[in-house]
C-alpha positions, -999 to +999 in steps of 0.1 A: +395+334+565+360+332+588+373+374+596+377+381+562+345+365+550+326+380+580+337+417+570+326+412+539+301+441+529+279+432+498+250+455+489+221+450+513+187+462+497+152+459+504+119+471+496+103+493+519+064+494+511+055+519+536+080+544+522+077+536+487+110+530+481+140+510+478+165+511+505+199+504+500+232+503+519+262+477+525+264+464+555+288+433+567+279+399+571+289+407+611+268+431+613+238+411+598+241+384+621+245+413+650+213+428+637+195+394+633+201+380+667+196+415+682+161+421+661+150+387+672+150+384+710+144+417+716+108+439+716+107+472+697+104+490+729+139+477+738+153+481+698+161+520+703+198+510+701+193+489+669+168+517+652+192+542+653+218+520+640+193+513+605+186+551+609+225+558+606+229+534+582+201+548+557+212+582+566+246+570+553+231+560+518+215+594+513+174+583+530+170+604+557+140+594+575+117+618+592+109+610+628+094+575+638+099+565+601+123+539+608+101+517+624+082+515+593+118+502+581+122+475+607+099+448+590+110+450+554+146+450+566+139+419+592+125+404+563+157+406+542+179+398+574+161+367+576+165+357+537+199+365+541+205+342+573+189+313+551+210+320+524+244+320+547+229+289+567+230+269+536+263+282+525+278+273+559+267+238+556+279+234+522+309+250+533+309+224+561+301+195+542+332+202+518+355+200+551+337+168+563+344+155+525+382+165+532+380+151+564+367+116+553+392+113+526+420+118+549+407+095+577+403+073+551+436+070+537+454+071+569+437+037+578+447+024+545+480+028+557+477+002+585+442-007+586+442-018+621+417-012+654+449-014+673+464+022+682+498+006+691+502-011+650+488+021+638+510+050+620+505+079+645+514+113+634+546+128+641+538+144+679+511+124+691+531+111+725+503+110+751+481+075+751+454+091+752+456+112+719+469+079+704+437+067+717+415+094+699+433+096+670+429+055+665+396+061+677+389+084+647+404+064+622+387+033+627+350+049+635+335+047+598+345+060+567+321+074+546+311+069+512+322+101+493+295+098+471+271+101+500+288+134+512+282+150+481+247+141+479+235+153+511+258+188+509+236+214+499+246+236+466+244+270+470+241+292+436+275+305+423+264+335+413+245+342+451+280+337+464+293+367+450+261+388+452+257+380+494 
């Protein structure tokens, strides 16, 4: 699902003040976060690899830009990389609070089963042989279980209708 949602390409569009224009192409959520981390820790001197990547990929929507234009393309589209990042980072946890939510309500009713600190009394899951998986998964059970309540408060909510637009 991560491969699916990763080669997702929404529309990707961004002022450029320099040119005067909008700018507008899709381009995958891989490639944002390849273009991010690449834009970030590298100089402009060493981006030449990068720039001629954004050069393709305007080229590709119809903007050809004359010679060393596409450096006056870098900042406004680093700019909208970096709103886009946010935006995903607080998906991702939301995302990641719903599976700590599932996770909690399953530890939780497993030790309601046999709510014990003892792995031996405990109800291990069919194929957990070794002691010392038995010792995790009693470990896991008995560490705390969460108020629900207090998941959901604490999980960001990202807006439905960015969802479908990023």
């Amino acid at each position: 699902m991560l491969q699916e949602w990763v080669a997702v390409a929404p529309p990707f569009r961004f002022w450029c003040g320099a040119l005067e224009r909008h700018i507008e192409f899709a381009i995958s959520r891989r490639e944002i976060i390849h273009f991010a981390a690449n834009l970030s820790k590298h100089s402009l001197l060493r981006l030449g690899r990068i720039m001629r990547r954004i050069r393709a990929q305007c080229s590709n929507a119809g903007i050809d830009l004359e010679n060393l234009d596409v450096v006056h393309v870098r900042e406004p589209f680093v700019a909208e990389l970096e709103s886009r990042l946010a935006y995903l980072a607080s998906w991702l946890v939301e995302l990641l609070g719903a599976l700590f939510l599932a996770l909690n309500a399953l530890v939780t009713h497993r030790y309601s089963l046999k709510g014990t600190n003892r792995t031996e009394e405990m109800i291990m899951p069919a194929g957990i042989t070794s002691d010392a998986l038995r010792d995790l998964y009693g470990g896991v059970l008995v560490f705390k279980h969460y108020d629900p309540e207090r998941i959901r408060r604490y999980t960001p909510r990202v807006q439905d209708i960015l969802k479908m637009r990023y």
